[in-house]
C-alpha positions in Angstrom: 119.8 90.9 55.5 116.9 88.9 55.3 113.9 90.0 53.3 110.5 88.8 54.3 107.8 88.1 51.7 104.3 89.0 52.8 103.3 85.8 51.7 105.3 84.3 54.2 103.8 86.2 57.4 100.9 84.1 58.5 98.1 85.4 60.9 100.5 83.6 63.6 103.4 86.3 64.9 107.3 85.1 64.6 110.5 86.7 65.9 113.6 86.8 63.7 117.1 87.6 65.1 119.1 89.9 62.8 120.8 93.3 62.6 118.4 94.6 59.6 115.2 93.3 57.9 113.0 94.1 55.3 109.4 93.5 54.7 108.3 93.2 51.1 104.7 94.7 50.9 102.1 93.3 47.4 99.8 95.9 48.1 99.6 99.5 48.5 99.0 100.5 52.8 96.7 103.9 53.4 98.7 104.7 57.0 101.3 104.7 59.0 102.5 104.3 62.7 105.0 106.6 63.4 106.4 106.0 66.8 108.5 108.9 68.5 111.7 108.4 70.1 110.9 109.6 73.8 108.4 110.6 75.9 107.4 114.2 73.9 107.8 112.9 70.2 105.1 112.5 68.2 102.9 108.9 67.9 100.3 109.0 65.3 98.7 107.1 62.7 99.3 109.0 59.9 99.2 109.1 55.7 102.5 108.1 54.2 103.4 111.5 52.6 106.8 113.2 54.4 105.9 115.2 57.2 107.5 119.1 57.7 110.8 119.0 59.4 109.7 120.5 62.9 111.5 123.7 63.9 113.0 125.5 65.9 116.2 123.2 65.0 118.0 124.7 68.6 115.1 122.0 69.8 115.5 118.8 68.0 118.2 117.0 70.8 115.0 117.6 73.5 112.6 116.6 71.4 113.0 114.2 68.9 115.8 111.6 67.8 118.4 114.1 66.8 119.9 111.2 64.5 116.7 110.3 62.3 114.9 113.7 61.5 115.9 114.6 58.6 114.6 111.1 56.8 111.7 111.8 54.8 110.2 108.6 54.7 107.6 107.7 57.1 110.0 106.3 60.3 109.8 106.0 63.9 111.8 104.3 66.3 111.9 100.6 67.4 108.7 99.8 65.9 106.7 100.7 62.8 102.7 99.5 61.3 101.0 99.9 58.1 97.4 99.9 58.1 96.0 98.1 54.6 92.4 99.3 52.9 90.9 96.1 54.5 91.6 97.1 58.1 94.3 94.8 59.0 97.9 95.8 60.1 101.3 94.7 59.4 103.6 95.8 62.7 107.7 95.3 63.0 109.1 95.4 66.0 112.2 95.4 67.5 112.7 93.3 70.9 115.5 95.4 72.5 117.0 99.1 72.3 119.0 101.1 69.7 116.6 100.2 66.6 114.2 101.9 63.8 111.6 100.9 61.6 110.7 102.9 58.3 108.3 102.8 55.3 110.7 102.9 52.1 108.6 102.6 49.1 106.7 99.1 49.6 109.0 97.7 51.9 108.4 97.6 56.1 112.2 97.7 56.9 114.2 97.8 60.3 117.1 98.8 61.0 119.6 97.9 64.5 122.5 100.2 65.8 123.8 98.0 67.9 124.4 94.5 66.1 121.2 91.6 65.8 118.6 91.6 67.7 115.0 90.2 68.0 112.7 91.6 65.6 108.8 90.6 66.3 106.6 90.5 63.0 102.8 90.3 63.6 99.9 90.8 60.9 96.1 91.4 61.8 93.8 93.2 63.8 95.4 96.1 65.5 95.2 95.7 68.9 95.4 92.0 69.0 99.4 92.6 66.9 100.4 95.7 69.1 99.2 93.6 72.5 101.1 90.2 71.6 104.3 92.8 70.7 103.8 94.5 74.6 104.1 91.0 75.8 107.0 89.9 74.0 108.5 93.4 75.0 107.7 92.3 78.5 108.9 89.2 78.2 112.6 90.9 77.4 112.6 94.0 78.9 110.7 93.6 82.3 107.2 95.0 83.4 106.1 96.6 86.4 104.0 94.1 89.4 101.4 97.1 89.1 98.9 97.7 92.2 97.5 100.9 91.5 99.3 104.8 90.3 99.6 107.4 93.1 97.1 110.6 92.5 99.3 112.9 92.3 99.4 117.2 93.2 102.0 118.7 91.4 103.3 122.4 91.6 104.1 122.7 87.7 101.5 123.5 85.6 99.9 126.1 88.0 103.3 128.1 89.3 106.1 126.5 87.1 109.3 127.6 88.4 107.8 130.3 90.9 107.1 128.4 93.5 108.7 128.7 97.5 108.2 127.6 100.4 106.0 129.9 102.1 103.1 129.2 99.1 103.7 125.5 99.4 103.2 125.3 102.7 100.0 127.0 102.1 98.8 125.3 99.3 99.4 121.8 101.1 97.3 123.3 104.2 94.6 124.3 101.9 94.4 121.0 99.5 92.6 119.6 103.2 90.8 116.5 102.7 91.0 116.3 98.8 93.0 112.4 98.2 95.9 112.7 96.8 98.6 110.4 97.9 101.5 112.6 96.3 102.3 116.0 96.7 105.1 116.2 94.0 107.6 119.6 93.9 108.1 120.7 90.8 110.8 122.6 89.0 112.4 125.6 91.1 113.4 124.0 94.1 116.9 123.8 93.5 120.1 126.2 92.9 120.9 125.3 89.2 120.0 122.6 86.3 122.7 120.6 88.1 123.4 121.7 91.4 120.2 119.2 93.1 120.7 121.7 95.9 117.8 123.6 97.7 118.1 127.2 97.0 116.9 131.0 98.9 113.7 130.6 98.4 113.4 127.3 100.6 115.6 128.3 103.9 114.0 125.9 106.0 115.5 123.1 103.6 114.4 120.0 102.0 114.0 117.6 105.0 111.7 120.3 105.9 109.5 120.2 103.2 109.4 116.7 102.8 108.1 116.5 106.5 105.1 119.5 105.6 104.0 117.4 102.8 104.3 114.3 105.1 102.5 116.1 107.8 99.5 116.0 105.5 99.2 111.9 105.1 100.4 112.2 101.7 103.8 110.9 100.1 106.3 113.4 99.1 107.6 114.3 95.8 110.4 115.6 93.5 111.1 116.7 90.6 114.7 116.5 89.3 116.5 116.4 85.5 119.6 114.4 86.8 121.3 113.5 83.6 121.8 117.4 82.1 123.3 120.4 83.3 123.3 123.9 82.1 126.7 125.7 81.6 126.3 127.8 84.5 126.0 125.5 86.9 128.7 124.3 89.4 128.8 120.8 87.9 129.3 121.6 84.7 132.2 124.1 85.8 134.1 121.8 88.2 133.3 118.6 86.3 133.4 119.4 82.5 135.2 116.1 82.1 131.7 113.9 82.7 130.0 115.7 80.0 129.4 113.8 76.7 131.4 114.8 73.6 131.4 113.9 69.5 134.3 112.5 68.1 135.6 116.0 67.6 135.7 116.7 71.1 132.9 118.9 71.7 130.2 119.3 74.0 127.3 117.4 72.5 124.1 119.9 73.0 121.7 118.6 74.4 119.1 121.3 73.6 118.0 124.6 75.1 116.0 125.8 77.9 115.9 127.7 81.5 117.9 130.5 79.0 120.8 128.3 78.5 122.6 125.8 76.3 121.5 122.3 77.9 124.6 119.3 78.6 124.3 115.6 78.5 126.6 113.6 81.2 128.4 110.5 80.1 125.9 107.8 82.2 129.1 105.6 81.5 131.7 107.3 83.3 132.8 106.1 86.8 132.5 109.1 88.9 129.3 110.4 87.4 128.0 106.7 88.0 128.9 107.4 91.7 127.6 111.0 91.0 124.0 109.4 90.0 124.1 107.0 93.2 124.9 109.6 95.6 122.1 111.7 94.5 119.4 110.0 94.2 120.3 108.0 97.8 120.4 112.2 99.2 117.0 112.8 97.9 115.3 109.9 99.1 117.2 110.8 102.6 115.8 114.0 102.1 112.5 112.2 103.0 111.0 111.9 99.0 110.0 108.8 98.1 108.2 109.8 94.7 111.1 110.6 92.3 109.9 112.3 88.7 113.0 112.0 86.3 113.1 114.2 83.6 115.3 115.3 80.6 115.9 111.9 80.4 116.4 112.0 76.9 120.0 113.4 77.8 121.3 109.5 78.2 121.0 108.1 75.3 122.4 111.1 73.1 125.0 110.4 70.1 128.2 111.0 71.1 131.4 109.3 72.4 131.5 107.5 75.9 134.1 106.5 78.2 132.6 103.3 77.8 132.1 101.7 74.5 128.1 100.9 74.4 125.5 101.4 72.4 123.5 105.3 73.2 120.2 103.7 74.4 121.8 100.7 76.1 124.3 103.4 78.1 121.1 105.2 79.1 119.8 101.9 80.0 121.8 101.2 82.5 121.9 104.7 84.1 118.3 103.9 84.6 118.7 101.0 86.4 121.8 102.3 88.4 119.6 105.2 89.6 116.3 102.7 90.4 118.4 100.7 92.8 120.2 103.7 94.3 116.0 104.8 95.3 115.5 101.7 96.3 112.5 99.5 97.0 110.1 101.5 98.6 110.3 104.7 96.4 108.4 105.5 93.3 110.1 105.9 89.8 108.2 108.0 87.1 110.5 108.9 84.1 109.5 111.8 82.3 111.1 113.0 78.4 112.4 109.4 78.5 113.3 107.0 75.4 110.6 104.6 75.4 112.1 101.5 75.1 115.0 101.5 76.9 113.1 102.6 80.1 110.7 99.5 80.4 111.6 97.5 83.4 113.8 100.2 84.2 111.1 102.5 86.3 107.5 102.4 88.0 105.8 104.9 85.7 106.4 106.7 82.2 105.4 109.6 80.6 103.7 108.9 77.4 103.1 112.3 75.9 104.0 115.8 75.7 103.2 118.7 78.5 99.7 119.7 78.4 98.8 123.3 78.8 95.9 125.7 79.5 95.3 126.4 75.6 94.3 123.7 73.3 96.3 124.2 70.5 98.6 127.2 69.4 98.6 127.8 65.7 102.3 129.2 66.0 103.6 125.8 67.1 101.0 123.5 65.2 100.8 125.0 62.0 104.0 127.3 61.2 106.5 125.6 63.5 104.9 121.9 62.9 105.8 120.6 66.2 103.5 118.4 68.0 106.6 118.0 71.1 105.5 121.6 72.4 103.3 121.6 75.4 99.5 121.6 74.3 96.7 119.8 75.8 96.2 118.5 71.9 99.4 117.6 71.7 99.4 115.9 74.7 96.4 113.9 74.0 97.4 112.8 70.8 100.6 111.0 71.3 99.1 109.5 74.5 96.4 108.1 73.0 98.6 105.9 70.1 100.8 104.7 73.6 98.0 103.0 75.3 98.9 99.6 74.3 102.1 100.3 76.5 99.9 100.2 79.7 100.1 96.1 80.5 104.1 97.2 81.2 104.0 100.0 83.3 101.9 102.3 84.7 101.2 105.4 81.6 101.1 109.1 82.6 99.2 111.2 80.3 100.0 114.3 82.2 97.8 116.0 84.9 94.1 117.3 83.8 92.6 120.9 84.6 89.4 121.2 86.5 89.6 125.1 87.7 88.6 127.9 85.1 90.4 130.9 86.4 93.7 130.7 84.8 92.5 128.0 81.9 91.8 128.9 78.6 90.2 125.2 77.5 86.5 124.7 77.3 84.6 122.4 79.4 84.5 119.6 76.7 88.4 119.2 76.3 88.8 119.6 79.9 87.1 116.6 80.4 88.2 114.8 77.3 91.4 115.5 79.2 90.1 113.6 82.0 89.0 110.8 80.3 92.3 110.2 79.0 93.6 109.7 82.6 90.9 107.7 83.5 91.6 105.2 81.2 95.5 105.6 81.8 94.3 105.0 85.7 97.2 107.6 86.6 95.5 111.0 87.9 96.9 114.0 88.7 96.6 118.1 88.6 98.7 121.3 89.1 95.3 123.3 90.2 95.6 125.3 93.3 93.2 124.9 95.8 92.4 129.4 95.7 91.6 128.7 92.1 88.6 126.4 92.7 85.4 127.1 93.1 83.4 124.8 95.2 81.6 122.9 92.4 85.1 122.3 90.8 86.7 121.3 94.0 84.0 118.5 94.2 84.5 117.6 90.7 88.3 117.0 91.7 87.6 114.6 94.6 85.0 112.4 92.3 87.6 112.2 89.5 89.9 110.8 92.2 87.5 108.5 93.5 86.4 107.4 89.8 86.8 103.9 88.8 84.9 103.2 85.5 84.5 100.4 83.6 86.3 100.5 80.5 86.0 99.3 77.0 87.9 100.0 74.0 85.1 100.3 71.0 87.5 101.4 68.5 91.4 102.9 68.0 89.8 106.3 69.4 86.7 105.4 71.2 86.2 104.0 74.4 83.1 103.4 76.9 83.4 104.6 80.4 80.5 103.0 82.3 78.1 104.0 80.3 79.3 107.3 78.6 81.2 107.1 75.0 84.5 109.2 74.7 86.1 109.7 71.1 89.6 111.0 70.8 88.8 111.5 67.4 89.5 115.6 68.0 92.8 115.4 69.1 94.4 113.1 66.9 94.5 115.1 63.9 97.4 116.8 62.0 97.0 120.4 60.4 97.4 121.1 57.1 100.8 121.5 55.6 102.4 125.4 55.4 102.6 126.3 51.9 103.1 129.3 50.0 103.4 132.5 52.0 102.5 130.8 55.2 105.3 128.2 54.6 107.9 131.6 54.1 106.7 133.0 57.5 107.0 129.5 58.9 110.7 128.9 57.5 111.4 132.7 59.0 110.1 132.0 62.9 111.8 128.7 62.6 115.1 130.7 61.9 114.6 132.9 64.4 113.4 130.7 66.8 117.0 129.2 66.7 118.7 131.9 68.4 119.4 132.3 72.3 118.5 135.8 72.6 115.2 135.4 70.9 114.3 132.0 73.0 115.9 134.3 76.3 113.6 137.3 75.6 110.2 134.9 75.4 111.6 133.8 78.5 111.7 137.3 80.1 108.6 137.5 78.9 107.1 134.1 80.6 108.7 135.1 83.6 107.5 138.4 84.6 103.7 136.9 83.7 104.8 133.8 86.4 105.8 136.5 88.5 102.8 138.6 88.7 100.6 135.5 89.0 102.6 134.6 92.2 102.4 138.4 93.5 98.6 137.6 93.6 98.7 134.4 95.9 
C-alpha cells in the first residue's frame, strides 16, 4: 500500500493505480470534505471532530452508506479534501466505483472494495483541484453532450401521493401558457412499490395521461422506484427469489417507508434483468419520455448476488441496462442514486436531499442529526458542495416554491432556493396553479425564462448578473446534543426505529394530504 509524502505532491495532479493509499499530512488541516454516498447524504465542508451518528437507525440503508456509518473519523465516499490554514486543498479521489476516502489522524487515506483502481491526487486552489478531478472522472466514467435541462412541473411536493386523475387533468388545463416542457407524475400513480401498474384512481389508464399531458405541448413524465419493492406487493410475493440476501440468507432491508419494510432486487439476476428491460420499454410505450428513477440506492446494497460483482459496479450496470431499454430519445434523471456509479449512466442527477415547505425542523436537525430528511436547508446544503459535478451531467437541486399558501419559508429562502436552480440551470416546481396569486404566477414564468450570467466569487458566493447570492445560511451544522437534550435525542431516535411509531406519523401525514386534496 503505497504511502504518499506531501512533499512529493507537486501543484501538478497525478493518478496512482492501487487498491489502498495513504497520504501523509506535515501539517495540521482546519476542514474537511465529507462526501455522501448517494443523492440524499450529506456533502459539507466541515471541522474534523466525529459527527453524531444520525438516527432513526430503521433509516440508514435509504439514507446513507449502511457499510461506513459507524466510522468516527471524518469519511465520505470515493473522494475526500482537507482544507489547510493557508487556503489551499489537498483532494483524493478515486477514478471508478466501490471506494472511500477518510481522515485518520494526519493521514488522507483511501480505501478500494473492489481490487486497484485509479486514485487522482490534486493540491491547490479548490475549485481548480475539484474541476481537474470532474474531468478525469469524465474521462472514465462518461459525461452527458448537455443542450439544456427540461423545466419541469411535478405533482410531488404540492399533493405527494394524493394525486388522481381528475385533479391532474385540471391542474395541466390550468398551468395554461406558463413554459414548462415536463409535466412529471409523481408518486401515487401506481398499485404498489413494485407493481409499476396504474391503479383506481387513474381508470382511464396511463396511455391516457400521457396523451393529456401531451395535449398541452409539453413532454410527459414519471416517476418510478424500479429497483425496490415493499413486502406487500405482488412482486415481492411471486418473485421473492430476485430479492437480494446476506450471506445468512436473509432479506437485506433496504429501509422503511410507504408503512412498510423496503426490498432491494438483485440488478444481477437474469430474470429481473429482463424484469428491468421490460419495464422501462412499457413505460416509455406508455407514451413517457421523461423517466425520474428513484430509490436507487437499492442497487448497490451489501449483500450476496447471483452474480459475483462488486455492489456499486452491479448497480452500475443496472443503470445502464435500464438507459438503453428507454432509449435515445427519452430523458434519464436518477433520483437517491450513488453518485459515482451513475455518471455516464443517466441524463440528470439528483444532488441533494427533498426540500420542503419549512426551512429547517429542529427535531431532525438538532435531536435526530440528520441532514438526509427533506428540508429546504438541507437540501441547499448538500447541493451546494456538488456543484463542481455539473460539467458531467445536468445537477437537480430539487424544485423551488414561489406560492405562499401552503409554504411556511420566507421570501428570502424562497429565492435563495431559486438561485440555487439558477445556477444548477435545472428548474422546476410542485406549485399548483389555484395556489398562485397573479404576481407569483408572473414570478414563475420569469424564473423560467431567466438566464443570468454567472460567476462564482467564492465556495458560497456567486454573482447573478448583477445581484450577489451567498449560501452562507444554509451551509451550517447545528450544535451537537448534549446533556439532557442529547437523552431526549437518544430516546426519539429509539423510538423512531419502530414500524408502528413511523406507521402512526404516517396516518397522521395522510389524513392532512387528504384534507388538502378535499379542498381542490
Amino acid at each position: 500500500m503505497p504511502l504518499i509524502k506531501f512533499s512529493e505532491i507537486q501543484k501538478t495532479s497525478q493518478i496512482i493505480k492501487t487498491k489502498n493509499i495513504d497520504i501523509e499530512l506535515p501539517f495540521k488541516s482546519i476542514k474537511y470534505y465529507r462526501h455522501g454516498w448517494q443523492s440524499w447524504s450529506l456533502a459539507a465542508w466541515t471541522d474534523l471532530s466525529p459527527l453524531p451518528m444520525q438516527k432513526p437507525e430503521i433509516f440508514h440503508p435509504l439514507q446513507v452508506d449502511a457499510q461506513h456509518i459507524r466510522k468516527t473519523d471524518p469519511n465520505g465516499s470515493w473522494l475526500g479534501a482537507v482544507e489547510f490554514e493557508d487556503g489551499s486543498v489537498l483532494l483524493l479521489g478515486a477514478l471508478a466505483t466501490d471506494a472511500y476516502v477518510s481522515l485518520v489522524e494526519k493521514q488522507l487515506s483511501g480505501r478500494s472494495e473492489a481490487g486497484e483502481i485509479e486514485w487522482f491526487i490534486a493540491r491547490g486552489r479548490e475549485n481548480v483541484v475539484f474541476n481537474e478531478y470532474a474531468e478525469q472522472l469524465g474521462n472514465r466514467l462518461g459525461r452527458i453532450e448537455k443542450d439544456g435541462a427540461p423545466r419541469v412541473w411535478c405533482s410531488w411536493y404540492s399533493l405527494y401521493n394524493v394525486i388522481d386523475e381528475k385533479i391532474l387533468f385540471k391542474i395541466f388545463d390550468e398551468l395554461g401558457d406558463l413554459p414548462f416542457d415536463v409535466l412529471q407524475v409523481d408518486d401515487g400513480w401506481q398499485v404498489s412499490i413494485g407493481d409499476w401498474e396504474a391503479n383506481q384512481k387513474f381508470p382511464a389508464g396511463m396511455i391516457a395521461l400521457a396523451e393529456q399531458i401531451k395535449s398541452t405541448g409539453r413532454r410527459a413524465g414519471l416517476w418510478l422506484a424500479p429497483l425496490i419493492a415493499v413486502k406487500s406487493s405482488k412482486l415481492f410475493r411471486e418473485h421473492s427469489d430476485w430479492f437480494l440476501r446476506d450471506e445468512r440468507g436473509r432479506f437485506v432491508p433496504a429501509g422503511f417507508n410507504w408503512g412498510e419494510h423496503l426490498f432491494a432486487l438483485d440488478t444481477t439476476h437474469p430474470e429481473v434483468i429482463s424484469w428491468l428491460v421490460a419495464l422501462m420499454k412499457q413505460v416509455c410505450a406508455w407514451g413517457f419520455d421523461y423517466l425520474k428513477l428513484d430509490f436507487l440506492y437499492a442497487g448497490a446494497l451489501k449483500g450476496k448476488r447471483h452474480k459475483d460483482m462488486s455492489r456499486e459496479a452491479a448497480y452500475r450496470e443496472s443503470l445502464r441496462v435500464m438507459r438503453e431499454a428507454m432509449g435515445t430519445d427519452a430523458f434519464c434523471l436518477t433520483c437517491g442514486t450513488p453518485i459515482i456509479p451513475a455518471i455516464g449512466m443517466c441524463d440528470a442527477i439528483r444532488i441533494g436531499p427533498d426540500v420542503s415547505h419549512d426551512w429547517e425542523k429542529y427535531r431532525d436537525a438538532t435531536l435526530l442529526y440528520n441532514f438526509t430528511t427533506p428540508g429546504t436547508k438541507n437540501a441547499i446544503r448538500t447541493a451546494v458542495h456538488r456543484l463542481w459535478l455539473k460539467p458531467l451531467f445536468h445537477i437537480d437541486p430539487d424544485v423551488e416554491y414561489f406560492e405562499s399558501q401552503e409554504n411556511s419559508l420566507d421570501e428570502h429562502n424562497k429565492i435563495l432556493l431559486q438561485d440555487l436552480a439558477l445556477i444548477c440551470n435545472f428548474k422546476a416546481t410542485s406549485d399548483l396553479p389555484q395556489w398562485l396569486t397573479e404576481m407569483e404566477r408572473e414570478q414563475v414564468r420569469t424564473f423560467l425564462n431567466a438566464e443570468p450570467k454567472i460567476t462564482q466569487l467564492s465556495r458560497y458566493v456567486f454573482q447573478l448578473d448583477e445581484r450577489i447570492v451567498d449560501f452562507t445560511s444554509a451551509v451550517s451544522l447545528p450544535k451537537k446534543p448534549s446533556g439532557l437534550t442529547l437523552l431526549w435525542a437518544n430516546f426519539l431516535g429509539w423510538l423512531g426505529s419502530f414500524p408502528f411509531v413511523l406507521r402512526i406519523l404516517k396516518r397522521m401525514d395522510d389524513n392532512t394530504l387528504a384534507k388538502r386534496r378535499a379542498n381542490l
